[in-house]
VOTI-172024 format. One record per residue: x, z, y of N, C-alpha, C in turn. Coordinates in steps of 0.05 Angstrom, whole numbers, plus 5000, padded with zeros to 4 digits. Layout:
N
XZYXZYXZY ...
% end
This chain:
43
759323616159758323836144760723986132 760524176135762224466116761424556103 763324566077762424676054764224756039 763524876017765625035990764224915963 762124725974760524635943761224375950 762524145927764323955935761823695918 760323835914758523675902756423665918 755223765941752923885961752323545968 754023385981752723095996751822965978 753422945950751522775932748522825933 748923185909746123245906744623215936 745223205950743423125981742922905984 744122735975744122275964744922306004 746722406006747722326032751322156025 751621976043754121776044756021996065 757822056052759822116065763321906071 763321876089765021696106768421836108 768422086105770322126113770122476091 772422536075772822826064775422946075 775423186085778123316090778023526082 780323666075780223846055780924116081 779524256073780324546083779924896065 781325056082781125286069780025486095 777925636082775925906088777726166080 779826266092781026416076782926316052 781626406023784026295999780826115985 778326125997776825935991776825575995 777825425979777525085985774225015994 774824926011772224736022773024466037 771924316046771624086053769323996075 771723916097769523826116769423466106 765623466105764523176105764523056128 764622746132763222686159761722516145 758822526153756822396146755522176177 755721956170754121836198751621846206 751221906230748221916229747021676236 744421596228742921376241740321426240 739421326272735921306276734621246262 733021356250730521136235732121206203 731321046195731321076168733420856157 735220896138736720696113735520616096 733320616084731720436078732320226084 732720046062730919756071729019626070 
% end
């Protein structure tokens, strides 16, 4: 995921694995890597 809101995966209750920082121009954003999995995390 890409973004400029550095707070976005929380408020989403998503686990991010990996943050790298980037720039949009003179805008900071941050690519997430979020893992995906089938089914549900639930336990």
């Amino acid at each position: 995921m890409f973004s400029a809101d550095l707070t976005l995966p929380k408020s989403l209750h998503l686990k991010v694995t990996r943050r790298t920082p980037l720039y949009n121009g003179a805008l900071e954003c941050r690519l997430f890597r979020i893992p995906l999995v089938q089914g549900s995390n639930r336990s």
